[in-house]
C-alpha positions in Angstrom: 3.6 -0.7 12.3 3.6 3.1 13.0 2.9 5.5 10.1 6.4 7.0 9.8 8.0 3.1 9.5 5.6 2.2 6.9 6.4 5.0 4.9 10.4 4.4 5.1 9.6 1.1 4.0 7.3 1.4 1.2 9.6 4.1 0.0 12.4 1.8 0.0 10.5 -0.8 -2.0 9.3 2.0 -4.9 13.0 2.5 -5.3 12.6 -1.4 -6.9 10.0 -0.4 -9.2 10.9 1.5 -12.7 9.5 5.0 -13.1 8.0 6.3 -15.9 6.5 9.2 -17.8 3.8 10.6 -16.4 0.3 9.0 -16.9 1.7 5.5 -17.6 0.7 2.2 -16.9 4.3 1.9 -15.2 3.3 4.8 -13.4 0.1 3.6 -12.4 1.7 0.4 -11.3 3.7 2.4 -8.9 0.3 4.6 -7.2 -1.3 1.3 -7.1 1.6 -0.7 -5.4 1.6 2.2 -2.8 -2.1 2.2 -2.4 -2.4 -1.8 -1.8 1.1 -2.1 0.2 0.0 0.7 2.6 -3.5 -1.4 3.2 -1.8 -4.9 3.2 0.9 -3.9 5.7 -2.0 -2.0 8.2 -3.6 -5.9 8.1 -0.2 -7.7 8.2 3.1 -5.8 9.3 4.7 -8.8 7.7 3.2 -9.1 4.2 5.3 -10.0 1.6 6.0 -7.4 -0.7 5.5 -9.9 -3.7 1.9 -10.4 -2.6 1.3 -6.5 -2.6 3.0 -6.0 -5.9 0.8 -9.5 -7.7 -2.3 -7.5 -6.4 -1.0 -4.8 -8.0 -0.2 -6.1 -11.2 -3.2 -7.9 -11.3 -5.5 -5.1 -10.6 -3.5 -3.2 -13.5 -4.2 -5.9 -16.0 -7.4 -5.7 -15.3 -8.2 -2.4 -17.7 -4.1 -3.5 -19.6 -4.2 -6.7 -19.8 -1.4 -6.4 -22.3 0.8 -4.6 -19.3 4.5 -5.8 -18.7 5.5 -4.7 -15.5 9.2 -3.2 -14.7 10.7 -4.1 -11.5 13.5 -5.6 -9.5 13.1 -9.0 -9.5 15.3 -10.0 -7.0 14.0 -8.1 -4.2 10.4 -9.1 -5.1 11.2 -12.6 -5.8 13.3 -13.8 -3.5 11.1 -15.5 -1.2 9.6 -17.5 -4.0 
């Protein structure tokens, strides 16, 4: 997957995630999500964006374990 289309995509799939004020675990969600979904997309053009935002959660919960994540459920969900 070219740089450019990876981008479109990823961009398309924060839309799906809540923003919030700056510095927040929300946020923080949303930098990681982009971080791991750039990585797991370069290994696997067809990665599941579930499995990118799990990793994502999870690695949030590791320092918030009380974290409740905001996002659309039925785009990140409906494969499961």
């Amino acid at each position: 997957m070219k740089r450019e289309e990876m981008k479109e995509k990823i961009d398309g799939e924060l839309r799906h995630i809540t923003r919030s004020f700056r510095g927040s675990n929300q946020n923080m969600l949303r930098a990681a999500y982009n971080m791991i979904r750039r990585h797991d997309l370069a290994l696997n053009p067809h990665c599941p964006a579930q499995e990118s935002l799990m990793k994502s959660i999870e690695q949030l919960r590791g320092t918030h374990p009380e974290f409740s994540p905001l996002y659309d459920k039925s785009l990140f969900e409906k494969d499961s």
